[in-house]
C-alpha positions as a Markdown table, in Angstrom:
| # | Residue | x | y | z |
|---|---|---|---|---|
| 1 | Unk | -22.8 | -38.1 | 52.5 |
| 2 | Unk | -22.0 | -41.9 | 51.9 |
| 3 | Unk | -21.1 | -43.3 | 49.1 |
| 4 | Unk | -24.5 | -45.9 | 47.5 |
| 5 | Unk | -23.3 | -48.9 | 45.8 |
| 6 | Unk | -25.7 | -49.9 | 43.0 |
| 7 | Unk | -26.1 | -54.0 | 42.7 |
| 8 | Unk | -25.0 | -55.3 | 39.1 |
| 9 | Unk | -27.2 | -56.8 | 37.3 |
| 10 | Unk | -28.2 | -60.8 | 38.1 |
| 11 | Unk | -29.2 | -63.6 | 35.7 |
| 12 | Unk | -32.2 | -65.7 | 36.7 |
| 13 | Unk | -29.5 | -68.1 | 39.0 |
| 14 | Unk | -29.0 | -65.1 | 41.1 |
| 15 | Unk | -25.1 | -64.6 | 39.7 |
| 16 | Unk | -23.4 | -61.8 | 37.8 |
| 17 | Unk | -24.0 | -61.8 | 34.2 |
| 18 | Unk | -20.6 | -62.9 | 32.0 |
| 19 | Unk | -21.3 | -60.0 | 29.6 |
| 20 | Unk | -21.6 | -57.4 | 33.0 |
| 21 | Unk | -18.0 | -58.8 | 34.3 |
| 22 | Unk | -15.3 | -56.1 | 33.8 |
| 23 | Unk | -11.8 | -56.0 | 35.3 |
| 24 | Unk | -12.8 | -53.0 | 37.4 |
| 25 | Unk | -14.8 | -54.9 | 39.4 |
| 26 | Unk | -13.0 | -57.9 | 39.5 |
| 27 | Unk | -10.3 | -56.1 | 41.0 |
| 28 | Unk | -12.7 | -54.4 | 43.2 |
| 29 | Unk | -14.4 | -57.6 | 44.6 |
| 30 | Unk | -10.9 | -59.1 | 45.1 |
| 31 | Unk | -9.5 | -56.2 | 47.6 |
| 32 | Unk | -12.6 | -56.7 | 49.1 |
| 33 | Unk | -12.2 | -60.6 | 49.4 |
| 34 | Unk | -8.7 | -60.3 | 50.6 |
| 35 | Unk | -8.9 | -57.5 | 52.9 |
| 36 | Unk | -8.4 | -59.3 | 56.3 |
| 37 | Unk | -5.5 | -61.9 | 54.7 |
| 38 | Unk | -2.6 | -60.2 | 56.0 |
| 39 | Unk | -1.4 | -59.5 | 59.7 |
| 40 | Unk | 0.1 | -57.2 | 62.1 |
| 41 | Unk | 2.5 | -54.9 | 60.8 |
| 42 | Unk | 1.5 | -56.1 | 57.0 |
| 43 | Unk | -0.5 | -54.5 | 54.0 |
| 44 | Unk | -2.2 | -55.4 | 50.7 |
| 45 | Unk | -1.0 | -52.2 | 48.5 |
| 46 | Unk | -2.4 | -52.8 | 45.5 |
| 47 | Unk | -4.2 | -54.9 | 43.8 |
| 48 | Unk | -3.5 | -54.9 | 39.4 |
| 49 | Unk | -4.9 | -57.0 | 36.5 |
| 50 | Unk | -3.3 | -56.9 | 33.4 |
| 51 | Unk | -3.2 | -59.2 | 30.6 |
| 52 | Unk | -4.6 | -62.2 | 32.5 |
| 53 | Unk | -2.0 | -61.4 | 35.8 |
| 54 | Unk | -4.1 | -60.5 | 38.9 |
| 55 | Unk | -1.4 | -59.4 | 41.2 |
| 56 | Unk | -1.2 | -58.2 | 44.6 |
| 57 | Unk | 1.2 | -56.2 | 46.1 |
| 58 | Unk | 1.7 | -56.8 | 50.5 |
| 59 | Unk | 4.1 | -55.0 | 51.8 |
| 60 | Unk | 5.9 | -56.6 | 54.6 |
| 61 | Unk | 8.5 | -53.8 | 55.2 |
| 62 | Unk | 7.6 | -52.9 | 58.8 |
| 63 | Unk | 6.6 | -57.1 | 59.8 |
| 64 | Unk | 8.9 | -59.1 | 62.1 |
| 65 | Unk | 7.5 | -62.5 | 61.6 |
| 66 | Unk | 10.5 | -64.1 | 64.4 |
| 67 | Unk | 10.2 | -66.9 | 64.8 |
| 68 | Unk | 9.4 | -67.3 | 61.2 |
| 69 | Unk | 11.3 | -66.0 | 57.9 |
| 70 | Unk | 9.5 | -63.4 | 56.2 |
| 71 | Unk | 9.5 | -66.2 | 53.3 |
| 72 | Unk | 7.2 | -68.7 | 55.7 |
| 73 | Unk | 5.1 | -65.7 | 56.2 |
| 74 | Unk | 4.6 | -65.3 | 52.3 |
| 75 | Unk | 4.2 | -68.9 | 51.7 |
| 76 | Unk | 1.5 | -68.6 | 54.4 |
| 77 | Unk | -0.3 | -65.6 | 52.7 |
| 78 | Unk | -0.3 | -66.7 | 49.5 |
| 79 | Unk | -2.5 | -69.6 | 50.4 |
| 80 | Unk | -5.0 | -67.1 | 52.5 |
| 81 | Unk | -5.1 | -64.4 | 49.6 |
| 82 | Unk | -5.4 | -67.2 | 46.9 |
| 83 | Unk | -8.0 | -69.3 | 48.5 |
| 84 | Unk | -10.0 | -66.1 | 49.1 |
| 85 | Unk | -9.7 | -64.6 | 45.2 |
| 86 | Unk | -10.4 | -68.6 | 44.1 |
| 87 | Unk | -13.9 | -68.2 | 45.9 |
| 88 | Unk | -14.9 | -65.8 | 42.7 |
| 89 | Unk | -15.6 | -68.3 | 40.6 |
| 90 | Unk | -17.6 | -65.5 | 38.6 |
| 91 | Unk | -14.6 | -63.8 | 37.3 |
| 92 | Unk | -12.7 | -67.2 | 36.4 |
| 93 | Unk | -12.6 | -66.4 | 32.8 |
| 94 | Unk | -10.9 | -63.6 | 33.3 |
| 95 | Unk | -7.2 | -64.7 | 34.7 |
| 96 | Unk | -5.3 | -67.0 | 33.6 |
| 97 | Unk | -2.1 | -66.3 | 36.6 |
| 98 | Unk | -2.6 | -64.7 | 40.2 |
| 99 | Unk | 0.3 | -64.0 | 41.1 |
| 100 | Unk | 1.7 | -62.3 | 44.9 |
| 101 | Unk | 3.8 | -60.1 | 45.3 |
| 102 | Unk | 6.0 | -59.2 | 48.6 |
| 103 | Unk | 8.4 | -57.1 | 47.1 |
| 104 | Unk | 11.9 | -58.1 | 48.3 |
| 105 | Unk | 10.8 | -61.5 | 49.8 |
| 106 | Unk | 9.9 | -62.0 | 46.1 |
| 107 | Unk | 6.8 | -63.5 | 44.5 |
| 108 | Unk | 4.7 | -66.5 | 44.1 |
| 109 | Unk | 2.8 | -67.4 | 40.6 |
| 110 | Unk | 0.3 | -70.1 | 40.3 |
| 111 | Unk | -1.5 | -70.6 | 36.7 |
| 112 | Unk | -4.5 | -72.4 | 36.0 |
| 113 | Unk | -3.1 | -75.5 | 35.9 |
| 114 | Unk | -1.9 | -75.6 | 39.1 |
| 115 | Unk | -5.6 | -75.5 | 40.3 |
| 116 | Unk | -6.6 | -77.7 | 42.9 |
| 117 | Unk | -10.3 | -79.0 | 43.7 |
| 118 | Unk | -11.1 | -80.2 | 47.0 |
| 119 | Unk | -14.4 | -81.0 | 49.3 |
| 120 | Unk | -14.1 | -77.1 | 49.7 |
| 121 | Unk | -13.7 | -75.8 | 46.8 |
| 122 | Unk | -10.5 | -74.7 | 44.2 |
| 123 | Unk | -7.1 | -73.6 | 45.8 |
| 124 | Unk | -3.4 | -74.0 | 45.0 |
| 125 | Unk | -1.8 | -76.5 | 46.6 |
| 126 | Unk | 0.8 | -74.4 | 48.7 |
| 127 | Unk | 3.2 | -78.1 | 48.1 |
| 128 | Unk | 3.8 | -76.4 | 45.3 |
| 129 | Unk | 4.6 | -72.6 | 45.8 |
| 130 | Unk | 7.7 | -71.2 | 44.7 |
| 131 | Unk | 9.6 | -67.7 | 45.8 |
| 132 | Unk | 11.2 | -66.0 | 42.6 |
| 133 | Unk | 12.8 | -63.2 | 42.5 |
């Protein structure tokens, strides 16, 4: 038998009501919004939230991005996974850093204040991404 998804509750502009947000499903709706941002021979792991830090985890162990570096590859994914999260707008309130992972490649971190708004919509501008360690 399949598994039945009940619908959260809506205010009277048709969106999700502040006080029915939990982390749960914010994390939830974001694997689901990022699902198809990685390719061939990559995964999304994991996906956390903790203290304001959404993370996700993509492995690129088994990914041979030639002629790319595995670190034009994350810069590239970052923007895909963040522009998709950044279409949420109901769970705003909740993060204050997304940050993405790629293990040994490193990780990128934008904040709130590296928002971005454009004809389309918030994003980070990539101008500005940064691999740490």
């Amino acid at each position: 038998m399949g598994f039945i998804e009940f619908p959260r509750p809506l205010n009277e502009t048709n969106e999700v009501k502040d006080t029915d947000i939990t982390s749960e499903d914010f994390v939830s709706d974001v694997k689901e919004a990022i699902k198809g941002d990685v390719g061939k021979d990559e995964e999304i792991v994991d996906v956390t939230f903790d203290n304001g830090n959404l993370c996700v985890y993509v492995d690129f162990s088994k990914m041979d991005p030639s002629p790319l570096t595995k670190e034009d590859v994350a810069l590239a994914r970052t923007s895909s996974i963040t522009d998709d999260i950044l279409t949420l707008t109901q769970y705003e309130s909740l993060w204050d850093t997304i940050t993405v992972d790629f293990g040994e490649v490193g990780h990128i971190t934008n904040g709130k204040d590296d928002l971005q708004v454009g004809a389309t919509g918030k994003y980070f501008d990539a101008v500005n991404f940064a691999i740490e360690q």
